[in-house]
C-alpha positions in Angstrom: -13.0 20.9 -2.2 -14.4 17.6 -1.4 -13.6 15.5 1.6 -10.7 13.5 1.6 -11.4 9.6 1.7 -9.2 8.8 4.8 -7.8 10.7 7.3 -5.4 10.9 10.5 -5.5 13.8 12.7 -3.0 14.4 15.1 -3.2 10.4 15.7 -1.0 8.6 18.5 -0.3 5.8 18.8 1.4 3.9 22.1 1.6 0.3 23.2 2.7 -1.0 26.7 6.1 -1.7 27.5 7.0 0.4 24.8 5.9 3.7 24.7 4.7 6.2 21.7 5.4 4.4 17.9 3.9 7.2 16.2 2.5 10.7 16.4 1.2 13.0 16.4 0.9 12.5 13.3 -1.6 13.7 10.5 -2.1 12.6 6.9 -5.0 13.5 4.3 -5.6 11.1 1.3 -8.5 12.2 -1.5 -10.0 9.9 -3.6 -8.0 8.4 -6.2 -4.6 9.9 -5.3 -1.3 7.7 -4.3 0.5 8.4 -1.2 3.9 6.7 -0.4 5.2 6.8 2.8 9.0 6.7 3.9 10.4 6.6 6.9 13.5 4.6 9.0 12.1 1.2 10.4 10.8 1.7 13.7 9.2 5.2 12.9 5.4 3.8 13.1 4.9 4.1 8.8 2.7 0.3 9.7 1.2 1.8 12.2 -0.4 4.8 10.1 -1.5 1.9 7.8 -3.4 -0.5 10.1 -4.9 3.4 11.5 -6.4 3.7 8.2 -7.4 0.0 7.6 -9.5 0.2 11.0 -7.1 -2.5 12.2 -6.3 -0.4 15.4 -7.2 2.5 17.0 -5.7 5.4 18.2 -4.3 6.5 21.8 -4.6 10.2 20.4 -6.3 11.9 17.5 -8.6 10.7 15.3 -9.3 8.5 12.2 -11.8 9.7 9.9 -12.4 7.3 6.6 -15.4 7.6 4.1 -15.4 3.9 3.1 -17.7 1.7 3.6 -17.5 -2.1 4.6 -15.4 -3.9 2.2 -14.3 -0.5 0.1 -10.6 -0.6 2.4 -8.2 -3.6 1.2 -4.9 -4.2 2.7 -2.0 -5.9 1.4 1.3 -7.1 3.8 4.5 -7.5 3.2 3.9 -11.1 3.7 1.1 -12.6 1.4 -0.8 -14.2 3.7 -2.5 -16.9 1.8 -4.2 -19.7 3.7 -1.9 -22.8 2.7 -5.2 -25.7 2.2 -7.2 -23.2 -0.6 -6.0 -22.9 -4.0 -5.2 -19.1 -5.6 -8.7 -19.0 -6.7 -10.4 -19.7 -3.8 -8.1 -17.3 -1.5 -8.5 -14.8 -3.9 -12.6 -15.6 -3.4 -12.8 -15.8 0.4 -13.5 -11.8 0.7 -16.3 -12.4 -1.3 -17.8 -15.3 -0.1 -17.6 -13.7 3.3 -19.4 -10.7 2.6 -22.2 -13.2 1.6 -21.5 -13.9 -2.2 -22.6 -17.0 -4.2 -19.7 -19.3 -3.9 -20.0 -19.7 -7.8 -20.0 -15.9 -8.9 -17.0 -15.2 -6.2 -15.0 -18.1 -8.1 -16.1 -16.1 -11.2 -14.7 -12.9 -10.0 -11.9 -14.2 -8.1 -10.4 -16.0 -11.9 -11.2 -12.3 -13.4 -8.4 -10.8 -10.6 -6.1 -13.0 -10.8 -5.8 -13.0 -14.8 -6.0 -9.2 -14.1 -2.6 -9.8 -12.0 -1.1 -12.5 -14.2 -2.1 -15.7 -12.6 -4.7 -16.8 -15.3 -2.6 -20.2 -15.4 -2.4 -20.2 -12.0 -6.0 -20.5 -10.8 -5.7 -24.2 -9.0 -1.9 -23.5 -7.9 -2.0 -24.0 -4.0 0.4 -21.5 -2.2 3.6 -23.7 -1.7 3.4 -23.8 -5.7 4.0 -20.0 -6.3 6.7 -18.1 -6.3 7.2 -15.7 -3.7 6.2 -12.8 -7.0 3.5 -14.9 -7.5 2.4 -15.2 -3.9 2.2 -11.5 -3.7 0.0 -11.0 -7.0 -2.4 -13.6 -5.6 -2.5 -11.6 -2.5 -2.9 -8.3 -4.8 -5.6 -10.0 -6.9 -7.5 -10.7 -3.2 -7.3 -7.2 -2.6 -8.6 -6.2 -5.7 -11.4 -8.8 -5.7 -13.8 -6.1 -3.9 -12.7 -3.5 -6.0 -11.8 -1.0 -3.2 -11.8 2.9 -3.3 -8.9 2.6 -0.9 -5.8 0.1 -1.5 -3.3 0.4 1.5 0.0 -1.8 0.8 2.3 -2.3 3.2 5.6 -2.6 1.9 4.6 -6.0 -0.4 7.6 -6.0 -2.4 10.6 -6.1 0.4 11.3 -9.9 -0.2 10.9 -10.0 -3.8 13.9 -9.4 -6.1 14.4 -6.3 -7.9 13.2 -7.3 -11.5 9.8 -9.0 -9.8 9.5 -5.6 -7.7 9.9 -3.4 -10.9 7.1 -5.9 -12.6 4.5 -5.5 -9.6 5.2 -2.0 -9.3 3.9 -1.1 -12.8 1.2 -3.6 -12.5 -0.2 -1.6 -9.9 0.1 1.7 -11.7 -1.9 0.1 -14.4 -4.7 -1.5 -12.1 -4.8 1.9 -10.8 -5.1 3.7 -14.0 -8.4 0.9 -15.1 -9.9 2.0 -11.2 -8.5 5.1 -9.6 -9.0 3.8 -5.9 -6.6 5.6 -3.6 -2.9 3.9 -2.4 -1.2 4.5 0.5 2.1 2.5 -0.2 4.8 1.7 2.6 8.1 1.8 1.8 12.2 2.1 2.8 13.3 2.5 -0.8 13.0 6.2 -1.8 13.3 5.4 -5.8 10.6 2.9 -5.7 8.2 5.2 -3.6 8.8 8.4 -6.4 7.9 5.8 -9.1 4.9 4.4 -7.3 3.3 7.8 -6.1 2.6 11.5 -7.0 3.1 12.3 -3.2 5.8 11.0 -0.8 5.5 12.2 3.2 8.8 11.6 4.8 8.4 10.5 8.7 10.8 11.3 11.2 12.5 8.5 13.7 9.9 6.9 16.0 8.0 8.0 17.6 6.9 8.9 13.7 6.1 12.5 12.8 5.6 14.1 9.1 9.3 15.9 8.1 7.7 17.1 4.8 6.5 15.6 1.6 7.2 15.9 -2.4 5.1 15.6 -5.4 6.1 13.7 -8.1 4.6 15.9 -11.1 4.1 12.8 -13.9 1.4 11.1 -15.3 0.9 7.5 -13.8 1.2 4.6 -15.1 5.1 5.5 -15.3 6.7 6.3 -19.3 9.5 4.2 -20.1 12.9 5.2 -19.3 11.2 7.2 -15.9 13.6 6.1 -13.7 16.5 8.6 -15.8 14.3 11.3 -15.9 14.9 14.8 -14.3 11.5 14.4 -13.0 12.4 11.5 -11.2 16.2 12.2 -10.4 14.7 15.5 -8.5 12.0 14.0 -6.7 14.5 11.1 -5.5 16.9 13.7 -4.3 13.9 16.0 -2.6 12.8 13.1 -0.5 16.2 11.7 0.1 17.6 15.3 1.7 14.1 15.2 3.8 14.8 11.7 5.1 18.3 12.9 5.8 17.1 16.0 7.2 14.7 14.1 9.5 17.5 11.6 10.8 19.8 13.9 11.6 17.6 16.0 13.6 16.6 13.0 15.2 20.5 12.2 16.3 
C-alpha cells in the first residue's frame, strides 16, 4: 500500500477561552480519492481542514502531508476575491507569487476559468459576479496550480440549490480530467454522498470520527443519481450515523 497523501493522527485541537474544538481525531486520505466530511456545526469539521492545509497546527497529534509547496489548495465558503483585480488576475495571483511570468500566469489563469465557465468573464471585477460565479472564480484560483490535494470548505452553503447542483458536478468532472484528492466540508448529507466515495461522520464538538460510508459509484455522478438505491442507501447510512452520533452526544 502506498502512503496516504495527508494525514491526521490523533490531532487536537484547543483554543483559549474555549477549550478542545476537535479531537482526537484521525483521518487518512490517498491520492486521488474524495473524502466528505459531516458533522453538526461547532464539531471542528474547519478545523480538520485548515490541519491539513497547514493553516494551523495541532495541540495534540500529528499532521503528516506529502505535498509539496503549492500542490495543497483551499477553497472557503466565502470566495475571497480581492475586490480591485479582475477574475483573471485573482485567479493568476498564486502564480505570480510563486514566481511566474506575469504573462504566462494570465495565460493559465484564462485556461481555469473557461475550465470553470467564466471564459466571458475574464475582465469581470468581483462586485460583477454572481455569488455562483464568485465561487467558480475562487475554484478556478484553486485549480490554477493544479493541486494533488483540493480541500473545500463547505463553498456552496450560500449559493442556491440549482447553482450548488451545477458546481457540484463541475467539480466531479475537474476531478475526473486530474484525480487530485478532495476533502469536502459539508452539513448537507445528500450533497456529501453525491460529491464523495467516502463520508466520515464527526461527533458534537469537541469533533471525533462516529463512522464513515462509501459510496460504491463511479464519479462524475450518472444522471438520475440522486433516485438511485446506491444513493438512497448511502444517504440513509450516514444520516442514522449522524443521528447516532448526536444522540450519544445528548
Amino acid at each position: 500500500m502506498t502512503d496516504p497523501l495527508a494525514r491526521l493522527d490523533a490531532v487536537e485541537a484547543a483554543y483559549p477561552g474555549r477549550g478542545r474544538a476537535l479531537g482526537p481525531f484521525d483521518l487518512t486520505v490517498a491520492a486521488g480519492e474524495i473524502v466528505a466530511l459531516v458533522g453538526p456545526s461547532g464539531c471542528g469539521k474547519s478545523t480538520a481542514l485548515r490541519l491539513l492545509a497547514g493553516l494551523e497546527t495541532p495541540s495534540a497529534g500529528e499532521v503528516r502531508r506529502a505535498t509539496a509547496r503549492g500542490e495543497t489548495s483551499v477553497v472557503f465558503q466565502s470566495a475571497t476575491l480581492a475586490p480591485w483585480l479582475s477574475a483573471r488576475a485573482n485567479v493568476a495571483l498564486p502564480l505570480v507569487l510563486s514566481g511566474v511570468d506575469h504573462g504566462e500566469a494570465g495565460r493559465r489563469a484564462t485556461a481555469a476559468l473557461a475550465r470553470v465557465g467564466l471564459q466571458g468573464a475574464v475582465n469581470a471585477r468581483p462586485a460583477e459576479l454572481s455569488g455562483g460565479m464568485a465561487m467558480r472564480a475562487s475554484l478556478a484560483r484553486a485549480l490554477v496550480t493544479h493541486p494533488r490535494l483540493l480541500l473545500l470548505d463547505e463553498p456552496f452553503a450560500a449559493l442556491d440549490e440549482i447553482t450548488r447542483r451545477a458546481l457540484a458536478d463541475d467539480v466531479l468532472a475537474i476531478w475526473a480530467e486530474e484525480r487530485p484528492a478532495i476533502v469536502f466540508v459539508s452539513h448537507n448529507v445528500e450533497e456529501a454522498v453525491y460529491m464523495a466515495g467516502r463520508v466520515v461522520v464527526m461527533t458534537p464538538g469537541p469533533g471525533r470520527a462516529a463512522g464513515e460510508t462509501r459510496v460504491e459509484a463511479t464519479a462524475p455522478r450518472p444522471a438520475g443519481f440522486r433516485t438511485s438505491a446506491i444513493f438512497r442507501a448511502a444517504a440513509e447510512a450516514v444520516s442514522d450515523q449522524l443521528a447516532r452520533a448526536m444522540g450519544a452526544a445528548a
